[in-house]
C-alpha positions in Angstrom: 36.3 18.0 43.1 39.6 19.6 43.0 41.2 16.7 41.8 39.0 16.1 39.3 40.0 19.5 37.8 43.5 17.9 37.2 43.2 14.4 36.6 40.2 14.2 34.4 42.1 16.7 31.8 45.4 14.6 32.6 44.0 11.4 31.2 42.9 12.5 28.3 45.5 13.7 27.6 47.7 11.0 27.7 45.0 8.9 26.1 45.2 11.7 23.4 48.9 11.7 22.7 49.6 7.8 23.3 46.6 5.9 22.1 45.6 8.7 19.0 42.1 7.5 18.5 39.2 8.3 16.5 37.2 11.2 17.2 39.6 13.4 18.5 38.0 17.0 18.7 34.8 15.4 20.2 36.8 14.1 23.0 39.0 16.9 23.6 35.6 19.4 23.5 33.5 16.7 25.9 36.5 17.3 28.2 36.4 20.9 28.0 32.3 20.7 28.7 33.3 17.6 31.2 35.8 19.9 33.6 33.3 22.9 33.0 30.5 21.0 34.5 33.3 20.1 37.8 34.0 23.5 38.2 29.8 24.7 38.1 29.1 22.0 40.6 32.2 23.2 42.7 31.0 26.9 42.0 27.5 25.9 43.0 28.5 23.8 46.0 31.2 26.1 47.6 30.9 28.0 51.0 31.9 32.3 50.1 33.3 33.0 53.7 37.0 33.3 52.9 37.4 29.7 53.6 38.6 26.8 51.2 36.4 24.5 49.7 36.4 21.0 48.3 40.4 20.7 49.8 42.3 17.4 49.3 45.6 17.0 50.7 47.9 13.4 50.3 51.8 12.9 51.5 53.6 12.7 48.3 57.2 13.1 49.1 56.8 12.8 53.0 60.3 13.3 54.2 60.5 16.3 52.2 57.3 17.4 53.7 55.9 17.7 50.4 52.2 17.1 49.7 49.8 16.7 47.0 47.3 19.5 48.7 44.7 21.4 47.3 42.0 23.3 47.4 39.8 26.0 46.3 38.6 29.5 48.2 37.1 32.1 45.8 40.2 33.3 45.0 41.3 30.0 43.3 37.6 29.7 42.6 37.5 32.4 40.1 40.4 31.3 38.0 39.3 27.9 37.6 36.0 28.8 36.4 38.0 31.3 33.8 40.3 28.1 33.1 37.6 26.1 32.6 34.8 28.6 30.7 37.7 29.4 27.8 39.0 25.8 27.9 35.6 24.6 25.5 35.7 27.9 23.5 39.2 27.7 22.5 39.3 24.0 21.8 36.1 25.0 19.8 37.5 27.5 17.5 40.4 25.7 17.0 38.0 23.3 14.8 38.0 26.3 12.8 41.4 25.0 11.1 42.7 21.9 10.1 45.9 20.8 12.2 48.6 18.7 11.0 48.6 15.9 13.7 45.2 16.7 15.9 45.6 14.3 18.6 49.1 15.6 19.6 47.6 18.9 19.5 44.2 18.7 21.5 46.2 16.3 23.9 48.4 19.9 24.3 45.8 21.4 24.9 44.1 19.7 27.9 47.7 18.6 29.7 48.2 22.7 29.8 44.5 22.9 30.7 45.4 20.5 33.7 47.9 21.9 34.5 47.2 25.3 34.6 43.8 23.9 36.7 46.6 22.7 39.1 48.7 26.2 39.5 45.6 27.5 41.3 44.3 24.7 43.1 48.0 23.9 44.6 48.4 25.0 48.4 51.5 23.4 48.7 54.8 25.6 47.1 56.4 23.0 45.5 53.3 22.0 43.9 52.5 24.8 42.8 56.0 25.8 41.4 55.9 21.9 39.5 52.0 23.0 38.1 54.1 26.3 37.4 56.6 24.7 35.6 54.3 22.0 33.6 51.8 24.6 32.1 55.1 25.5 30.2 55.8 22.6 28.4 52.7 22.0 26.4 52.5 26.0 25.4 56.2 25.4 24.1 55.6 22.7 22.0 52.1 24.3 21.1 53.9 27.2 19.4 57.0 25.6 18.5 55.2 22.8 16.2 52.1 24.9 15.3 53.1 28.1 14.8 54.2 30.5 12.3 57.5 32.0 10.9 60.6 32.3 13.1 58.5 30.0 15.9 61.7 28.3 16.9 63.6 30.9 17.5 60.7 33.1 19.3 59.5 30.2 21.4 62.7 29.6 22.7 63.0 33.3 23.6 59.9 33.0 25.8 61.0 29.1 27.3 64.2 30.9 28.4 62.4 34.0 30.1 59.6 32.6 31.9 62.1 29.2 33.0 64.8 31.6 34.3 62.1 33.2 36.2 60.5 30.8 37.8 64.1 29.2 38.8 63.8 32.6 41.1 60.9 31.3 42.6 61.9 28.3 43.4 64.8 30.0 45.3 62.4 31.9 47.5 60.5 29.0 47.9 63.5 27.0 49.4 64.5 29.7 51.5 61.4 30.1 53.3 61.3 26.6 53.1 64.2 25.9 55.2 62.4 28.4 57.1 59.9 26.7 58.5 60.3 24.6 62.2 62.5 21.4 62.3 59.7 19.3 60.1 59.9 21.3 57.2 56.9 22.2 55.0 56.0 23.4 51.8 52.1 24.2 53.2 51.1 27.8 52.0 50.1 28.4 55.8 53.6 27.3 57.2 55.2 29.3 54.6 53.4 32.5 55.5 54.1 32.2 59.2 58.1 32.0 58.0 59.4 35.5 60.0 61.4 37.3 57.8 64.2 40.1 58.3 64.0 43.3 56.1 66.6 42.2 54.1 65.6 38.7 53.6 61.9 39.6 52.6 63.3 42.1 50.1 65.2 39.0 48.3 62.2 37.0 48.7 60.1 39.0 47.3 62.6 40.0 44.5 62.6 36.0 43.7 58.9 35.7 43.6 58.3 39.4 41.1 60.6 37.9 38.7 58.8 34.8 38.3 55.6 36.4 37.9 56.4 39.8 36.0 57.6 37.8 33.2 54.4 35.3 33.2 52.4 38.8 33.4 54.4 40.1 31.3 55.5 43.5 33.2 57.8 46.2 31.9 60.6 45.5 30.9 60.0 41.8 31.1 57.1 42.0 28.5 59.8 41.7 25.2 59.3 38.2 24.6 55.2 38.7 24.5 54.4 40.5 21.1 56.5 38.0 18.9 55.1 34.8 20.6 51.8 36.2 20.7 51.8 36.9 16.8 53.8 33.7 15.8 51.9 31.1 18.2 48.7 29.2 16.6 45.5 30.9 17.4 44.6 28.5 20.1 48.3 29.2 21.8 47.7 32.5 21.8 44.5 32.5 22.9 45.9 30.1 26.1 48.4 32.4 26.7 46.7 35.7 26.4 43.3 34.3 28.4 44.6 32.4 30.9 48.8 31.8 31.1 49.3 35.5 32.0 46.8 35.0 35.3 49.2 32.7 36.7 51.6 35.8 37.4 48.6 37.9 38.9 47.3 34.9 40.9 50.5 34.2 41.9 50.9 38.0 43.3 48.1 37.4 44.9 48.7 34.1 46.7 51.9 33.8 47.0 54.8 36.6 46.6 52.7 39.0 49.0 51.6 37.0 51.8 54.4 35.5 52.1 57.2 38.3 51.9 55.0 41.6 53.3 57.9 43.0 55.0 59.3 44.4 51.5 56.1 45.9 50.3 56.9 49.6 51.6 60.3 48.7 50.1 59.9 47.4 46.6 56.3 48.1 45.8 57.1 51.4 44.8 59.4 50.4 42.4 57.0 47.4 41.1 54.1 50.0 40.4 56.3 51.9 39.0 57.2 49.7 36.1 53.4 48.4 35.9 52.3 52.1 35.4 55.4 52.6 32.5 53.9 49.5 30.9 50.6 50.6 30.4 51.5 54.1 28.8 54.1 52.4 26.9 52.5 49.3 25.5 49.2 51.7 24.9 51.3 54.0 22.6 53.0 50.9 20.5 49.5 49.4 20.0 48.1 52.9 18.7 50.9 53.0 15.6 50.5 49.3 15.0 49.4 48.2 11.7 49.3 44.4 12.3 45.7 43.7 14.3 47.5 40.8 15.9 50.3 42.3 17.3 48.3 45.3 18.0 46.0 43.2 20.5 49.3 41.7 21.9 50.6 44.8 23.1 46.9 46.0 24.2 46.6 43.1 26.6 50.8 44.5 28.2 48.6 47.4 28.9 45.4 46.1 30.3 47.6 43.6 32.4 49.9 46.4 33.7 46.7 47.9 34.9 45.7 45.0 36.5 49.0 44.0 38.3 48.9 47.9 39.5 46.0 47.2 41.3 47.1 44.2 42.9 50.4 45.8 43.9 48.2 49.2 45.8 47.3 45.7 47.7 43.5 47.8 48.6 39.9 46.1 48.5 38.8 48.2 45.5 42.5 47.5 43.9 42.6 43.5 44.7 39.1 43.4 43.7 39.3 44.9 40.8 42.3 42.7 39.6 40.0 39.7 40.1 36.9 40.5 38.5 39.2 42.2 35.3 41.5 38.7 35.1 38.5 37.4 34.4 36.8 40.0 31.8 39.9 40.3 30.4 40.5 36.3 29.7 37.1 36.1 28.3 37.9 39.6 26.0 41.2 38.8 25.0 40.3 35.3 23.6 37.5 36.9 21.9 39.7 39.4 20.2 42.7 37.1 18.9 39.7 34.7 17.6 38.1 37.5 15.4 42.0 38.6 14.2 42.3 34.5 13.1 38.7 34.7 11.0 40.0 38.0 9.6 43.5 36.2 8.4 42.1 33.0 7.1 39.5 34.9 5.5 41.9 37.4 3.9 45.3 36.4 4.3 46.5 39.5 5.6 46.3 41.3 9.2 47.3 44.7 7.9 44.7 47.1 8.5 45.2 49.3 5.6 44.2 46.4 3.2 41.0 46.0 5.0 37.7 47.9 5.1 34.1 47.5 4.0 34.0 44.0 6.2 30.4 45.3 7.9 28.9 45.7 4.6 29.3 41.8 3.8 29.8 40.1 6.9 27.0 42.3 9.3 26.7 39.3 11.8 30.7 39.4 12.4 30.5 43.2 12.9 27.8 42.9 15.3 29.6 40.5 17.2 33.0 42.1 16.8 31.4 45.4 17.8 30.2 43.8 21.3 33.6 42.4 22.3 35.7 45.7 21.0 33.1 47.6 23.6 34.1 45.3 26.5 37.8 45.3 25.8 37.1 49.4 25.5 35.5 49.2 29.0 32.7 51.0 27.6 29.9 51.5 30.7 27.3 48.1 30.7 30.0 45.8 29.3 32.0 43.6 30.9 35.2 45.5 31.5 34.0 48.3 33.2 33.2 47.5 36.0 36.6 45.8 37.1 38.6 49.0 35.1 36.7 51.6 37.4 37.4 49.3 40.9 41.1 49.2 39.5 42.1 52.7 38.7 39.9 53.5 42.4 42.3 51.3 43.7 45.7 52.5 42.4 44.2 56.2 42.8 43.8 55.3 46.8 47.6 54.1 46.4 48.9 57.6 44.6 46.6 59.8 43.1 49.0 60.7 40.9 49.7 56.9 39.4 46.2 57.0 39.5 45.5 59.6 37.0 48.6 58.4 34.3 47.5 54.5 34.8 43.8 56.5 33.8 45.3 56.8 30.7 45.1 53.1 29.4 41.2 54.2 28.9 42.0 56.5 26.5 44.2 54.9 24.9 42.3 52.0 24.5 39.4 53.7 23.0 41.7 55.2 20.5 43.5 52.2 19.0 40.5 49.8 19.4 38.0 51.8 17.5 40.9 52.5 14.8 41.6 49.3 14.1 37.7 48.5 14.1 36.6 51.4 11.6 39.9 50.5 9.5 38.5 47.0 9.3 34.9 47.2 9.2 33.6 50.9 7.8 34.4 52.1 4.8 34.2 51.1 0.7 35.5 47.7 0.4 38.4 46.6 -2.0 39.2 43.7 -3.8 40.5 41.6 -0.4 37.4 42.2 1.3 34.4 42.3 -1.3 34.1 38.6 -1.1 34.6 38.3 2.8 32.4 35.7 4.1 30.0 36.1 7.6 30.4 33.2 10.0 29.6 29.9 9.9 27.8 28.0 12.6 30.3 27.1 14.7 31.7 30.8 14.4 28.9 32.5 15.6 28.7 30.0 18.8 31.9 30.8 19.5 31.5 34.6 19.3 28.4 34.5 20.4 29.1 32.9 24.1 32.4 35.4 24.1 29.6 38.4 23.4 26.9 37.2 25.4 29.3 37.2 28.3 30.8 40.4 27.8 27.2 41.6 28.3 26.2 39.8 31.1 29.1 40.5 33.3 28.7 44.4 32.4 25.4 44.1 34.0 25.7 41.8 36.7 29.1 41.8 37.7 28.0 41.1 41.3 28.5 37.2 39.8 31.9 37.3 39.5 32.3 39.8 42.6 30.5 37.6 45.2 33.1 34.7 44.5 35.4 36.5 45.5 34.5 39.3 48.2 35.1 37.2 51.6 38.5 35.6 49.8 39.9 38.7 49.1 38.6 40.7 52.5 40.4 37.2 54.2 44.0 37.6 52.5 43.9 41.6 52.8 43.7 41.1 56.5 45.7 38.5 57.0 48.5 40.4 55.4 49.3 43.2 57.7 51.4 45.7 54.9 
């Protein structure tokens, strides 16, 4: 079942990009359904004990003691049904526009969905840091071929931070490599049982945060975010925003903790920190932007910050919290960058101030708008409060005092998200916006699955928690801090 997750997106791929037949968004969405359908049946047919399910493990470079292993507890679980649930939506609204060249595109698409399938099904560190590494190729070319002004030169910006990070992962994963007893593994269990000095779990775990804090993005590695956020196509941005950023969280998570505890009372300090500075500063950019793209960019430094915060006070409500919010947030965030790309090609503009009146003609898009601006607010019975509240419980049981300023991303929020709505939607309308059409068919599904889950998971997010709760209880204790 794991495998499936990779190679069935893999293929078409390369079908996609060699072979360029006919029918190309029908295949690349029966592929998204396809791998959603895996990951249900692996959902459905898992064991929640903290153990892994549906594992598969193969020698692949042998004398290297590399292997092609992995597996899924809820942990991994979790992300893959995220991966999986946004892969159909955001190949969906992508049919939304026409593409110059739409095979080489879709076939993007599902070699990063693979890919990214494969950064949290790996337990084997070199695989993962190779899934790591391939999830950025497709993004880069995504943005570099699709998107808009400058795109060179702010897609090579963010190919240059997040590769020179992860080069310092793959340091930290040699070290502990050569670690490990006479035959050599890459397994995530042999790594974990590497005994590390002070001073060698400090660099380790140095390594590992600069990998992942740029992938987050953390401040102050979060520069190269707003620019490629606002310059990638809509479906880029909607894969790096819902599900690329995860990989630094997950990889928190999994790997740079467990494997380096030693430095936590060391560096974690220092890490929460900058995670707590993020989310006050990206929270007062996104309040004076007047852009409602790059204003949703910088929202999602702040919601992430929170989220990484948690992780880091490395507590059952904190690490809980992280999962259930990567999750909400994913299914949010997409929502939100999919409304801004119906706003543009509907009015050529993303300035607020040349909006306004948009409820009066378009009420089914400010219905639906209105649903997913609530989640992303946290607003109690929505999807993002319930993971918000575990979080800031969490990093108040860390420091009651990071608590209370991290608090502040709730306010915040609330403040530029229901500006930027009542800019947009409320109000007389003008000569942009008189005409503005409501959605079409295929918009309202899109929407519509992004609202209806916003609501769900508000009310019931013991679906999400459940997945996750043995996993998470598992890697807490195995972790001595």
């Amino acid at each position: 079942m794991s495998f499936l997750l990779i190679i069935v997106p893999l293929i078409a791929s390369a079908i996609l990009l060699l072979a360029r037949p006919a029918g190309v968004r029908q295949l690349a969405l029966a592929v998204g359904v396809a791998n959603l359908a895996i990951a249900l049946f692996a959902a459905y047919s898992s064991v929640y004990d903290g153990s892994f399910n549906h594992e598969m493990s193969r020698d692949w470079v042998a004398q290297a003691g590399i292997k092609f292993s992995v597996g899924m507890d809820g942990i991994s679980l979790l992300m893959v049904l995220l991966t999986n649930l946004l892969a159909p939506i955001i190949i969906l609204s992508s049919q939304s526009r026409e593409l110059d060249n739409e095979p080489r595109y879709y076939g993007l698409v599902l070699l990063m969905i693979s890919a990214l399938n494969g950064v949290f099904l790996a337990t084997d560190g070199m695989l993962f840091y190779i899934f790591y590494e391939l999830a950025l190729i497709p993004i880069y070319f995504i943005c570099a071929i699709w998107g808009g002004e400058n795109r060179i030169r702010v897609t090579l910006k963010f190919f240059i931070y997040t590769f020179v990070g992860s080069l310092f992962m793959l340091v930290s994963l040699l070290f502990l490599y050569l670690k490990t007893p006479e035959t050599h593994s890459f397994a995530w269990s042999a790594l974990a049982n590497v005994e590390l000095t002070q001073s060698e779990s400090i660099w380790v775990m140095l390594g590992f945060f600069f990998a992942f804090a740029v992938k987050m993005p953390i401040f102050p590695f979060h520069t190269w975010q707003p620019d490629t956020y606002v310059t990638a196509p809509t479906g880029g941005t909607m894969l790096l925003s819902g599900i690329m950023l995860k990989m630094g969280v997950y990889g928190a998570i999994r790997w740079m903790l467990p494997l380096a505890p030693e430095a936590w009372h060391t560096l974690v300090p220092y890490f929460m920190a900058l995670a707590v500075i993020g989310i006050v500063y990206a929270s007062i950019i996104a309040v004076k932007q007047t852009d409602l793209k790059r204003l949703i960019a910088y929202s999602s430094i702040a919601h992430v910050g929170l989220i990484a915060a948690g992780v880091l006070a490395w507590n059952k409500m904190g690490v809980q919290g992280s999962m259930i919010q990567m999750l909400n947030h994913g299914i949010n965030v997409v929502g939100l960058f999919f409304i801004v790309d119906l706003i543009e090609r509907r009015l050529d503009t993303r300035t607020l101030s040349q909006m306004g009146g948009i409820a009066k003609v378009a009420p089914r898009f400010a219905v639906l708008f209105m649903i997913i601006m609530l989640g992303a607010v946290a607003v109690p019975l929505t999807n993002g409060f319930p993971g918000e509240f575990m979080l800031l419980n969490g990093v108040w049981q860390y420091n009651n005092w990071l608590g209370a300023i991290a608090g502040l991303t709730i306010i915040f929020g609330a403040v530029y998200m229901l500006r930027a709505y009542g800019m947009a939607m409320f109000g007389p309308t003008n000569e942009h916006t008189a005409g503005f059409a409501d959605l079409d068919t295929r918009e309202t599904a899109v929407l519509g699955i992004i609202a209806a889950l916003v609501i769900l998971l508000g009310f019931f997010p013991n679906i999400a928690l459940h997945i996750t709760d043995a996993s998470v209880n598992k890697i807490i204790s195995a972790v001595q801090l």
